[in-house]
N, C-alpha and C positions, 0 to 999 in steps of 0.2 A: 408080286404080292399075292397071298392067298386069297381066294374067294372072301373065307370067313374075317380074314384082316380087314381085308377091302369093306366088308358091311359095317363093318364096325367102325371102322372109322368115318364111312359118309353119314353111320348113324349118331356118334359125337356130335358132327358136326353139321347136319341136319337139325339136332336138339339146341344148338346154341344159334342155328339162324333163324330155326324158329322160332326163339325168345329174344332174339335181336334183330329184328327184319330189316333197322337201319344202319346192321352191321355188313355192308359191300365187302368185304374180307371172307366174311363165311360163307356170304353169298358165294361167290366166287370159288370157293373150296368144295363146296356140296355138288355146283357144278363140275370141278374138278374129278372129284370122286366117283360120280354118275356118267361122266364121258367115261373112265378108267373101268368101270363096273361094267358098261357095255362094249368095249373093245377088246379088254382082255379075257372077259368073261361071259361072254353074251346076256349080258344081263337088261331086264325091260319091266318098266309097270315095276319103279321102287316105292314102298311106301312103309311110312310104319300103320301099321293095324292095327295095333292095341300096345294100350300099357296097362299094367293093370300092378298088384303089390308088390311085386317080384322082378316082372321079367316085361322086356321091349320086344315085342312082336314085329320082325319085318316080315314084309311079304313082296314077291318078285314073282317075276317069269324069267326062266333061264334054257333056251332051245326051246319054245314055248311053251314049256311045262311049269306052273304053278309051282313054287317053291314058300316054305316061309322059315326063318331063321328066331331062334330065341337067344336076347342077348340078357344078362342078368341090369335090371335097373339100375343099380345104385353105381355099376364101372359105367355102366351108359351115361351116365349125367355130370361124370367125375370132371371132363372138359369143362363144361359150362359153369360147375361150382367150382372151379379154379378161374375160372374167367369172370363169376360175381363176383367172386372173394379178391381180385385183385383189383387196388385204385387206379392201377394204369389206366384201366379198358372202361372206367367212367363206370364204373356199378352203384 
């Protein structure tokens, strides 16, 4: 998987355990993601930095060097409001 796949999708789902903290499934996945970010990609020091009207700011270290990645807000959030909007997952 690409770097930039890779971010994106620990950042999905980074956004839905962080609005679900008693969701052990995303837990689980975010850690998924972050072992995969760091072995295949040297990746360290994940966080999101900002959100602000537009766009999801990640920032990381990759070979030690400070990197930060922009993802557009509204595809970032797309999981989670599929995940409110359905009544399986208790919304």
């Amino acid at each position: 998987m690409k770097l930039s796949e890779a971010l994106f999708n620990w950042l999905q789902i980074r956004l839905v355990a962080n609005a679900r903290p008693e969701d052990g499934a995303a837990q689980e996945t975010v850690a998924f993601f972050e072992e995969m970010l760091k072995n295949e990609h040297a990746v360290e020091e994940l966080a999101i930095a900002e959100t602000d009207a537009t766009m999801v700011h990640v920032r990381y270290r990759q070979n030690g060097s400070g990197k930060r990645q922009l993802f557009q807000r509204e595809r970032a959030g797309e999981l989670l409001s599929s995940i409110e909007d359905d009544a399986r997952f208790g919304a």
